[in-house]
N, C-alpha and C positions, 0 to 999 in steps of 0.2 A: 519407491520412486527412484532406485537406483539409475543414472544416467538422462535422467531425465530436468532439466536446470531451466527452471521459471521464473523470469521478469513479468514484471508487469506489463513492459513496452516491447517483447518479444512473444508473446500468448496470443492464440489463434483467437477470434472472436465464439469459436464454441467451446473454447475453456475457460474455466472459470480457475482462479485463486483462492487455494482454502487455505483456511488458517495455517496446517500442517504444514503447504507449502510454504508458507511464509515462515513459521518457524522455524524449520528445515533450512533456510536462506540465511537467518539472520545467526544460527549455533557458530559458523566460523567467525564470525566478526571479535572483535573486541567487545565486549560487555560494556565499556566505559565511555564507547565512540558516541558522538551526537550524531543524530539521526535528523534529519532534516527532509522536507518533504519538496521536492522537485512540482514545480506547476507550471506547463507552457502556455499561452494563451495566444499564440500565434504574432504575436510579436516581439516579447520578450523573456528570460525565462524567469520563473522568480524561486528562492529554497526559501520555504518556511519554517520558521523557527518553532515554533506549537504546533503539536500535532496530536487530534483527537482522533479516538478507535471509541464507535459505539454501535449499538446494533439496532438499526434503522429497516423497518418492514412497513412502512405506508399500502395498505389496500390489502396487504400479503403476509396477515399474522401466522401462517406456517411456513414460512419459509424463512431458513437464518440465514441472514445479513450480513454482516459487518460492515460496518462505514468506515475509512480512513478518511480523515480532511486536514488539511494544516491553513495557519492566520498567522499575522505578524510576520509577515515577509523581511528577509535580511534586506535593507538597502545598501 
């Protein structure tokens, strides 16, 4: 995937985020950094402090998933 650098809020609606990418994304950072999960809801923005990865397939047992969500928003 050389040359090729995927956000989540920059990705075409017929691409999809695989884990890879995401792992691939997060090898430069610091190991030690907190990670905080960005959520807009059109009027303000909120980072959540908890943040859950599980693999959610309702309707769609072959197909893998991955959920991200975060809770407990910073005030």
């Amino acid at each position: 995937m050389q040359g090729k650098n995927l956000s989540l809020d920059q990705i075409r609606k017929e691409e999809e985020v695989k884990v890879r990418d995401l792992v691939s994304q997060l090898e430069g950072c610091d190991p030690e950094a907190d990670i905080v999960l960005k959520a807009q809801d059109g009027r303000e923005t909120l980072y959540h402090q908890n943040i859950r990865v599980y693999v959610y397939n309702p309707g769609q047992p072959n197909r893998n998933r991955i959920t991200i969500d975060g809770y407990n928003p910073e005030k």
